[in-house]
NUBA-730294 format. One line per field, with one value per residue (C-alpha): x, z, y; chain. Coordinates in nm, 3 decimals. Example, Ala and Ser with C-alpha at 12.3 -4.5 7.8 and 13.67 -1.06 7.14 Angstrom:
# NUBA-730294
xx: (1.230, 1.367);
zz: (0.780, 0.714);
yy: (-0.450, -0.106);
mol: (A, A);
This chain:
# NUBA-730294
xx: (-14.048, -13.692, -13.548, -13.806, -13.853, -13.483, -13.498, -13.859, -13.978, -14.135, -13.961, -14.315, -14.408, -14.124, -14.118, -14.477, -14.642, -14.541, -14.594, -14.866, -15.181, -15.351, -15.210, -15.374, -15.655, -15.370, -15.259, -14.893, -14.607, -14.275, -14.231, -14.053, -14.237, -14.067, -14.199, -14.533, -14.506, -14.387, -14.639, -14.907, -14.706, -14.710, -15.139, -15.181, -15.037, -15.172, -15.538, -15.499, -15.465, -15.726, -15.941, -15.797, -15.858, -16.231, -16.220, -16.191, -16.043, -15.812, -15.882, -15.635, -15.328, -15.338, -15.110, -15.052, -15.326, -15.174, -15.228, -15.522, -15.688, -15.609, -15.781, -16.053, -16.102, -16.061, -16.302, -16.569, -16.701, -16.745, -16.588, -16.512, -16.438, -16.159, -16.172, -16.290, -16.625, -16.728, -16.692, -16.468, -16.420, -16.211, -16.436, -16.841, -17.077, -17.024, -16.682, -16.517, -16.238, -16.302, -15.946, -15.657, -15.392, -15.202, -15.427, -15.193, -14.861, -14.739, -15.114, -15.140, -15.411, -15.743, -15.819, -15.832, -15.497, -15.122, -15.015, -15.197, -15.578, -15.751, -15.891, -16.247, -16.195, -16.392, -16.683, -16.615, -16.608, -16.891, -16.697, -16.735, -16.339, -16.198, -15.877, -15.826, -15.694, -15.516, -15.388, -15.111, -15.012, -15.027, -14.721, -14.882, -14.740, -14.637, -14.297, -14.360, -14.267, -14.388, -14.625, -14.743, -14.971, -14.629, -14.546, -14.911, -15.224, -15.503, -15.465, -15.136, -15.193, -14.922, -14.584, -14.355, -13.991, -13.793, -13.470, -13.724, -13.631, -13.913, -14.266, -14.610, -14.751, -15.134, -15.332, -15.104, -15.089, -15.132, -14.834, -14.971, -15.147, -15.466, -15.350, -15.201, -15.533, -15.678, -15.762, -15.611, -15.246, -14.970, -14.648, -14.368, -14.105, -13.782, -13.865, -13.633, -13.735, -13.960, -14.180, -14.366, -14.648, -14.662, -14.801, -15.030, -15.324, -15.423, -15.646, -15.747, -15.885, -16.214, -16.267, -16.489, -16.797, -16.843, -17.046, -17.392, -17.493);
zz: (13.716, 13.593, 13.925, 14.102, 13.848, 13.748, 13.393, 13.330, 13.024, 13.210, 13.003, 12.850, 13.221, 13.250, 12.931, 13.007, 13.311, 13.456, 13.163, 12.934, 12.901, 12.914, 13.241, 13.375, 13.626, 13.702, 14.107, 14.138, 14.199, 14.254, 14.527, 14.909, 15.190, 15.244, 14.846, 14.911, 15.295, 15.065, 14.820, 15.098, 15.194, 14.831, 14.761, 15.137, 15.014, 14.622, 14.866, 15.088, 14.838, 14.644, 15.015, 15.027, 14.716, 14.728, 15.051, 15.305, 15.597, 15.632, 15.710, 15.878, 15.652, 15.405, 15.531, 15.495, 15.713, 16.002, 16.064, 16.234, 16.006, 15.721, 15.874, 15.971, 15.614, 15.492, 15.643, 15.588, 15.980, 15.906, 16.228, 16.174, 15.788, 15.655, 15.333, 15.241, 15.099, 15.381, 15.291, 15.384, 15.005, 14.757, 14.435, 14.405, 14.323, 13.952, 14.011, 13.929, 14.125, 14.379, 14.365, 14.182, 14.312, 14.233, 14.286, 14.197, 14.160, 13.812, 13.766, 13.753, 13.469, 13.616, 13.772, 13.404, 13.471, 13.458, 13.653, 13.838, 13.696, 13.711, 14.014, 14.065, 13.836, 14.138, 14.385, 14.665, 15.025, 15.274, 15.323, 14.926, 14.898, 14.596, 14.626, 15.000, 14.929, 14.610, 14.270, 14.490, 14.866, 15.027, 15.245, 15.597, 15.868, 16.093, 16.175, 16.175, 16.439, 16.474, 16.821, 16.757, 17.065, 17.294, 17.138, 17.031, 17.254, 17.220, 17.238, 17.059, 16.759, 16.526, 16.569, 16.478, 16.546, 16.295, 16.338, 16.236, 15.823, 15.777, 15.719, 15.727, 15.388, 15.380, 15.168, 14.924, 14.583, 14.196, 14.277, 14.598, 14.695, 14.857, 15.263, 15.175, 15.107, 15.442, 15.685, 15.951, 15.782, 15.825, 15.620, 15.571, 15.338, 15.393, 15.348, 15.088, 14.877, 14.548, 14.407, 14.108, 14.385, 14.661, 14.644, 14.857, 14.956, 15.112, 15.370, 15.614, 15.960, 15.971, 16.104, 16.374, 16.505, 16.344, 16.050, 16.161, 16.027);
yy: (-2.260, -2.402, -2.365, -2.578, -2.848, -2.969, -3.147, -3.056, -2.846, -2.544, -2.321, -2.199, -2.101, -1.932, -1.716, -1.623, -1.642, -1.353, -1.074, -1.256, -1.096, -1.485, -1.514, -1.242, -1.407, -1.631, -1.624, -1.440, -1.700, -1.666, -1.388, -1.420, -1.378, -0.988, -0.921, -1.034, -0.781, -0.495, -0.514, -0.469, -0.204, -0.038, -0.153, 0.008, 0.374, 0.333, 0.293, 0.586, 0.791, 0.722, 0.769, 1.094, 1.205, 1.123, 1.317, 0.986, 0.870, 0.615, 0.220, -0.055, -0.141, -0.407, -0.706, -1.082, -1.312, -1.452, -1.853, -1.828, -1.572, -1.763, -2.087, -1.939, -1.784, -2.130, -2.334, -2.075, -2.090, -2.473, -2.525, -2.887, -2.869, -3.084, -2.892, -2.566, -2.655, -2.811, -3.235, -3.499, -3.569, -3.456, -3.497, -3.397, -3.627, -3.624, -3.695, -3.379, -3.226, -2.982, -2.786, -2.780, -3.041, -3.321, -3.605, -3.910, -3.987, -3.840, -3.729, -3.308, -3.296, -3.458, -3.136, -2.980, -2.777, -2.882, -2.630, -2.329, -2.254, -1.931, -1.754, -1.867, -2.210, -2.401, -2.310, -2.055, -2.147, -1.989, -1.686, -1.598, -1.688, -1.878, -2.097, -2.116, -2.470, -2.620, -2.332, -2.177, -2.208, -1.887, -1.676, -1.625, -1.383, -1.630, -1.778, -2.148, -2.364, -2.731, -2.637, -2.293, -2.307, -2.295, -1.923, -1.747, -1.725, -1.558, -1.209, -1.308, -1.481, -1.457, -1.572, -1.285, -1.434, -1.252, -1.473, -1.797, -1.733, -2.047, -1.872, -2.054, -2.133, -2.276, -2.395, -2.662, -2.592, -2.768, -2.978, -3.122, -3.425, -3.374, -3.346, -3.090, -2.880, -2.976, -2.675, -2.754, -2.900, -2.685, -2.629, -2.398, -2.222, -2.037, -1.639, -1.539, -1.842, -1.819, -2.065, -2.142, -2.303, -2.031, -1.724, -1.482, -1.251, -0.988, -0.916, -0.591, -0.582, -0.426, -0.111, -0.088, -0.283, -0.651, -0.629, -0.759, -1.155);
mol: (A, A, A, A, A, A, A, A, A, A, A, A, A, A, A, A, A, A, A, A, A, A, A, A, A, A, A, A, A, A, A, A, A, A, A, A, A, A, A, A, A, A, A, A, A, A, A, A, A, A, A, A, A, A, A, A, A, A, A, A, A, A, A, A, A, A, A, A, A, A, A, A, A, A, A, A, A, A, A, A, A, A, A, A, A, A, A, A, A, A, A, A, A, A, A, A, A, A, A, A, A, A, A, A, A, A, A, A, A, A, A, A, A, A, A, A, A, A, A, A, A, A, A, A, A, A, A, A, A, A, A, A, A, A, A, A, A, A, A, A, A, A, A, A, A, A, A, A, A, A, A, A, A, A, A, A, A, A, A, A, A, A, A, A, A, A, A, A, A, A, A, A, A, A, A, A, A, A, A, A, A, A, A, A, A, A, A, A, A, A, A, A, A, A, A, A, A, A, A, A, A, A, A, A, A, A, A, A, A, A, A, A, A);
């Protein structure tokens, strides 16, 4: 929080964000792109064993999305959506922020929140999913490059140059302006970097047939 902010008083953040129990629904900040990998890692073994103790079988691995998961997550199979919930428009009708993001210059608090907000503060997208755009950016998979189409197809979706050390982050954050929560806008950070406005999630590929609709 210090680090990221020269000269500003985030020294509350950074005392207790990451240990306070009123932080707790809070997204996780502050971990590289490898930390974020290793905890999947660590939540996929703490899940197969709780599987095999209940007499289970394994599923797929828990893992960071790659781009084009995470997009499609985003706009909620609103094919054309320039935001997760579906409209061109960055307040409802009422007037009340749809995310949490910056949206003017020195303005961070007409959202409600200075800095991140809870899981679930706004509505979900189609999908059920909360925060796919503003609260935190999230770590994908992917190395970023500026045309990803040139290196992934599409039995090849995810970019996995390992000597690329900048990693796709989606989704923009409480500090960003508004473009920066558009589905389709992409962005990066170096891997071994940690920021008090990126963080992550998890998701699993299912495990056999598509689930009906």
């Amino acid at each position: 929080w210090v680090r990221d902010f020269t000269y500003s008083f985030h020294d509350p953040m950074t005392q207790n964000y990451f240990w306070h129990t009123a932080y707790d629904n809070y997204p996780v900040v502050g971990v590289t792109w490898s930390q974020a990998k290793a905890f999947s890692v660590w939540r996929t073994q703490l899940f197969h064993s709780w599987l095999l103790s209940n007499g289970d079988l394994f599923v797929n691995d828990f893992r960071l999305p790659s781009e084009v998961e995470w997009e499609r997550a985003a706009r909620g199979d609103l094919e054309l959506s320039q935001y997760p919930w579906g409209g061109p428009y960055l307040r409802n009708a009422k007037g009340c922020m749809l995310a949490n993001f910056k949206p003017g210059r020195g303005n961070y608090y007409d959202d409600g929140f200075m800095y991140s907000s809870p899981v679930a503060s706004y509505f979900a997208n189609d999908f059920g999913l909360y925060d796919m755009s503003g609260n935190v950016g999230e770590w994908c998979e992917d190395a970023f490059v500026e045309n990803a189409s040139a290196v992934t197809w599409d039995l090849n979706s995810i970019n996995r140059d390992a000597t690329n050390p900048r990693k796709v982050v989606r989704g923009g954050s409480w500090k960003d302006i508004g473009y920066y929560l558009e589905t389709g806008t992409r962005t990066f950070e170096y891997e071994k970097n940690k920021r008090s406005y990126v963080g992550f999630r998890c998701v699993m590929r299912y495990l056999g047939r598509p689930a009906s609709r």
